[in-house]
N, C-alpha and C positions, 0 to 999 in steps of 0.2 A: 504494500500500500504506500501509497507516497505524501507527504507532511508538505506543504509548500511552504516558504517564506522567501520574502522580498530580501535583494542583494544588498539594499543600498543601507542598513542600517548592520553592526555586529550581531547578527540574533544567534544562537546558537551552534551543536560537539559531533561524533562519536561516531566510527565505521567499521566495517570486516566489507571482505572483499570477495574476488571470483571462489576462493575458497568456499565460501558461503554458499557459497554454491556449486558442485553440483546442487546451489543454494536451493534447491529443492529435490533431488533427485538423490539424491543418499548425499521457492520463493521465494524495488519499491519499481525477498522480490525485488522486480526494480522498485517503481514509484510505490511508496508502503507507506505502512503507518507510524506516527510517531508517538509513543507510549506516554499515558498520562499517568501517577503515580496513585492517585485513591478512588475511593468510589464516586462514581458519579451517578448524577439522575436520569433516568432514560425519557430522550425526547418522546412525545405520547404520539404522532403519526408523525406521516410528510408535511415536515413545516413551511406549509403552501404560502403562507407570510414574506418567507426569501426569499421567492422565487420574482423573476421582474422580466417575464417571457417579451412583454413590449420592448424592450430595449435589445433583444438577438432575434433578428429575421428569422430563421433557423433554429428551435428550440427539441429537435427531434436526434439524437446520438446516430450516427451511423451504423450501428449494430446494436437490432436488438438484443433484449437478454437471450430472448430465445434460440439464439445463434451463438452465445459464448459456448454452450459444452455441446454442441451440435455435431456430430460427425458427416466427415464428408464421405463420396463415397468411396476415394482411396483410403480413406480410415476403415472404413467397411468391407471392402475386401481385403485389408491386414487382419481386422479380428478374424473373418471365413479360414483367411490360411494360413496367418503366421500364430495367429492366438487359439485356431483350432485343436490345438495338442491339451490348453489347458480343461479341460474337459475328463481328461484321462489320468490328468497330473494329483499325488498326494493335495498339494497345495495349489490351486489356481492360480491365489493371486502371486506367490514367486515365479510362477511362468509368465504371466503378464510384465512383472517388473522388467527379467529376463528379457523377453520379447521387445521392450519397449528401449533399454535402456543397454542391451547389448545388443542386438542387431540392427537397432538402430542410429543409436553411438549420437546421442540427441549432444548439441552445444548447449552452454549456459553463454548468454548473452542479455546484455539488458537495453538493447539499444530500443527496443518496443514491447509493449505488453501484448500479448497473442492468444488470438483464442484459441481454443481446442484444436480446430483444423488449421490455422494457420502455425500451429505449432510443430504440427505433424508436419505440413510441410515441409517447412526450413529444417526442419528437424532441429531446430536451435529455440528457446525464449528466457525469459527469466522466471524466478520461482514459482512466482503466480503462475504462470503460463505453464509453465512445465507438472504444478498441480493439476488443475482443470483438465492440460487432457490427458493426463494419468486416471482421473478422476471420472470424463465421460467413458473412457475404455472398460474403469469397474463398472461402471454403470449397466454400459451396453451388458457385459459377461453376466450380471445381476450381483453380482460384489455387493457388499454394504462400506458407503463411503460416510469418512466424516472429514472434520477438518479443524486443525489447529492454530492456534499463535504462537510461536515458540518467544520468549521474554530475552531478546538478546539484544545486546548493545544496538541503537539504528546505525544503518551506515547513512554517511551524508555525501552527497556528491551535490556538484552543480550544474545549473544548465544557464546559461548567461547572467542574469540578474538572479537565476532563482536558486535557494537554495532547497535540497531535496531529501529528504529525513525517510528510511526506508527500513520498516521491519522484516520480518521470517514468518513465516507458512509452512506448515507441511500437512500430510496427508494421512490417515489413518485409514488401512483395511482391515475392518475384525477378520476375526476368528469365524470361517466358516463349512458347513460340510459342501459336498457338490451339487447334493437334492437340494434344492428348497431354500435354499440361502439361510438357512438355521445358523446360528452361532453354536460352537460345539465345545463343551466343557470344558478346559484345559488347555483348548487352543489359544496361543496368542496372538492379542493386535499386534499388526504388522504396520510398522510407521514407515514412511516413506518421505527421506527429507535428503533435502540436497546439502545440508551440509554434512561436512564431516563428522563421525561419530568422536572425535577426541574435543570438538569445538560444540556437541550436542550435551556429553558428559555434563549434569546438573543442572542444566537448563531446565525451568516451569514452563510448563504449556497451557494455556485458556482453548475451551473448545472456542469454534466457531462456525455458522451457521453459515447455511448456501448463500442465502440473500445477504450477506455481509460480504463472502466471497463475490460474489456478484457485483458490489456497490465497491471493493477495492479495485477490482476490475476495471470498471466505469472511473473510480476515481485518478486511474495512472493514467488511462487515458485520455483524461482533462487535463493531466498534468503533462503528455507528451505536448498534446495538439497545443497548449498555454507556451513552452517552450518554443514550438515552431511559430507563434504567432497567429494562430488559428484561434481567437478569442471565441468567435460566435461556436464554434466547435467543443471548446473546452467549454463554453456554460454549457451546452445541451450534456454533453459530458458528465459533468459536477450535478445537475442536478438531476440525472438519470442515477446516477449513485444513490442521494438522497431518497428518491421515490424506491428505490430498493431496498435501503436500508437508512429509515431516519435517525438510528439512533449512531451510525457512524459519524464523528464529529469531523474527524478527518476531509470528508467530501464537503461541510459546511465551510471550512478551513478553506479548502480547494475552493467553492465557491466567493470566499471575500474576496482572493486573489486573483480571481478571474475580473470581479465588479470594480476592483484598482487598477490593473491591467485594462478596462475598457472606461476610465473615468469616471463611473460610477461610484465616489465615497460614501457617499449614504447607505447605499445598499452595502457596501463591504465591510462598513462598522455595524449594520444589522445584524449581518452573520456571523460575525466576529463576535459581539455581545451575546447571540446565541452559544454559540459556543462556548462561552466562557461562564453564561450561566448553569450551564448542565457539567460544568467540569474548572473549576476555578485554576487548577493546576496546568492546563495545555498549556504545553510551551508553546507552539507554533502559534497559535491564535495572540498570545503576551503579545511576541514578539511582532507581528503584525499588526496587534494595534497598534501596540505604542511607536510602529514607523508611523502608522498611518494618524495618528495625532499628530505627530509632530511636524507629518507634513501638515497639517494645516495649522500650525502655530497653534497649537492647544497643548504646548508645554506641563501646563498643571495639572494635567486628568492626565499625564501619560507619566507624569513621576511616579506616582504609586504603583503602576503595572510595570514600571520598569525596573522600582524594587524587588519588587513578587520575580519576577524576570530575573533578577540578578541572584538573588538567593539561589529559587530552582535552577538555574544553568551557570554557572559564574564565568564559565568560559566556555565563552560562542564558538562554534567550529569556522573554520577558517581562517580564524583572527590573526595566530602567528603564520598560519601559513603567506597571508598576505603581506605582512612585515616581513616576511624571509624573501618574495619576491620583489617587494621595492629591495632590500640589502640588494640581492642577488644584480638588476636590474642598475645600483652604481658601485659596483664591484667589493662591495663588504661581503665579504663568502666568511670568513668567522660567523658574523650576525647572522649570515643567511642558515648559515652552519645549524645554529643555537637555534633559531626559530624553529625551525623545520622537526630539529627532533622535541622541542616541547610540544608541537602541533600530532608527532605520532605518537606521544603519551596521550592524545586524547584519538589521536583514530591512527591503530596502528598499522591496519593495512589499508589506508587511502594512498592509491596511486600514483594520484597527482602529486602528493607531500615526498615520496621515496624518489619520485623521478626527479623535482627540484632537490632532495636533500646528494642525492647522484652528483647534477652540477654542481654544486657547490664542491663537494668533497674532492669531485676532479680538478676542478681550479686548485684548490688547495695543496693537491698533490696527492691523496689519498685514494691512488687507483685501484688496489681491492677492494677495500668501504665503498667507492663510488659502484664498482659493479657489481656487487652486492646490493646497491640497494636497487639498483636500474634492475635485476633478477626479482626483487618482488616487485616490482612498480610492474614486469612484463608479467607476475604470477597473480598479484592481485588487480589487471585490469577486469574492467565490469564487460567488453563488450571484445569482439574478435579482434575487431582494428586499434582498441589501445593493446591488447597482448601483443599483436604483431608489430607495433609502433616502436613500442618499448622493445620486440627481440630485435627489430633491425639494428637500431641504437647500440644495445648490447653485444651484436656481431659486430659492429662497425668499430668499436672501441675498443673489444677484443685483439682486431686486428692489428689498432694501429701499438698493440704493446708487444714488448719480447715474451717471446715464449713460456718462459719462466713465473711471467704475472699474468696470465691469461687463466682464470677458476672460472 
């Protein structure tokens, strides 16, 4: 699920990377959610109140729900003949896993959230994506599916102005016999998560509901199309989420950001207050008002959220990262040095932070440390083209050393 916040103010921490993924495959996800700390009240329907359809031509999402776990019909004749053995198998659903996840040798990438069949196709998504059609495939078979939040650190990444707060997902198939879909005594749930089981080790899990997964769904993909500028896109988006799941705060969050991003501040402090009334803790929502006060010179109603703000987060994610790039940018490679690794004590596998902490170290002189850190900037990219960015880099700098310092 994905947290949005505005770039132009320090708001907010904290990432894990491709690892995370086969972030779902033993899910902000890419665009995901960002975790609020206590109980909150749950909004009572669709809060048709936010909604401000007159202001986007276009207020209908490009796919509906009914299409997110929808199989195609090369989905359809994979289950006929690659999943037709699980029928005969002890266990179905580890022939499906099998099936899915060895012969088809699926990518993690988060460059888009995908639905079931477009998953299958590329044979690539990110967690989300790579749940849902793990998930339509139980389905089809008559599996009994369910679904998680795993409580892991969010990763943060950015997309121009926006900053993007992303949790974990994963999948659960009970325990079942081959008749009848009965759960059968003794048997165990069968989780299915794309991270690693050393990075899974004591992690809490919250169940979660179809129609939640549905409205993360919708709400990443507010959060791509917002990124590419597609605003009238991303509201239909944001509040296609909401009508699936109102008490997601997340896509209310998504929606302020869409209503500032098209000029609309009335509306985006509506949603924003929404949000804040059902959850006093969201960081994400803090941190957007209080930009969005303060663009409008309302200084004094946005000091007290920005204390709240500053207790719950006290250090915004990207802050030193961005101080380490001005350093880097007039040749202070010490400074840049120092920032970069205070910035990966708060996200230690953010890509971006290992590939600048590389330059600096090379300047420095520090050609192991530098390719050392460019090997995980190339292990924890989110998407195929930073992994191959970062290995060309790491080949090319390889080259230019003797033999001897080349790891």
């Amino acid at each position: 699920m994905v947290q949005l916040r505005w770039g132009s103010t320090p708001g907010p921490r904290h990432p894990r990377g491709w690892r995370r993924g086969l972030l779902l495959l033993f899910l902000l996800c890419a665009l995901m959610l960002l975790l609020a700390g206590c109980a909150t009240r749950a909004p009572a329907g669709p809060p048709e109140a936010l909604f401000a359809d007159p202001l986007f031509p276009a207020h209908a999402p490009p796919v509906a729900a009914a299409e997110v776990f929808a199989l195609s019909d090369e989905m359809r004749r994979f289950a006929q003949e690659a999943l037709a053995a699980t029928a005969t198998r002890p266990d179905p659903r580890r022939a499906l896993i099998e099936a899915l996840y060895g012969q088809r040798k699926l990518r993690y990438d988060t460059s888009r959230t995908r639905t079931a069949a477009e998953a299958f196709d590329a044979r690539a998504g990110n967690c989300l994506s790579l749940v849902i059609m793990t998930a339509a495939f139980a389905k089809h078979l008559g599996l009994p599916v369910s679904y998680q939040q795993v409580l892991v650190d969010d990763l943060y990444t950015r997309e121009g102005t926006l900053t993007l707060a992303s949790g974990h997902v994963n999948l659960v198939l009970s325990g079942v016999n081959r008749a009848g879909g009965r759960k059968i005594a003794g048997q165990a749930d069968l989780s299915v998560d794309f991270l690693p089981p050393e990075e899974r080790r004591g992690q809490l899990s919250v169940p979660l509901t179809e129609p939640r997964i549905l409205a993360m769904f919708m709400n990443n993909r507010a959060a791509e199309a917002l990124a590419l500028g597609r605003v009238d896109e991303a509201y239909a988006w944001a509040r296609e989420a909401l009508r699936q799941d109102p008490q997601f705060l997340a896509a209310a969050n998504t929606l302020a950001v869409v209503y500032r991003r098209a000029g609309h501040l009335r509306e985006a402090e509506a949603a924003l207050r929404h949000v804040l009334r059902h959850d006093e803790r969201h960081v994400a929502a803090l941190s957007n008002l209080v930009a969005l006060l303060r663009q409008q010179d309302r200084g004094d109603e946005a000091a007290p959220l920005a204390a709240r703000l500053a207790a719950l987060q006290p250090q915004p994610p990207f802050e030193q990262y961005t101080l380490g790039r001005a350093a880097l940018a007039e040749g202070r490679w010490a400074d840049a040095r120092g920032h970069f690794e205070r910035e990966l004590r708060l996200q230690p596998v953010q890509h971006e932070v290992h590939h600048a902490l590389a330059i600096a170290l090379w300047q420095l002189g520090e050609r192991a440390a530098a390719l050392r850190h460019l090997q995980l900037a190339a292990r924890h990219g989110l998407t195929p083209a930073d992994r191959g960015r970062y290995g060309t880099k790491l080949d090319h700098l390889r080259a230019a050393l003797p033999t001897a310092q080349r790891r």
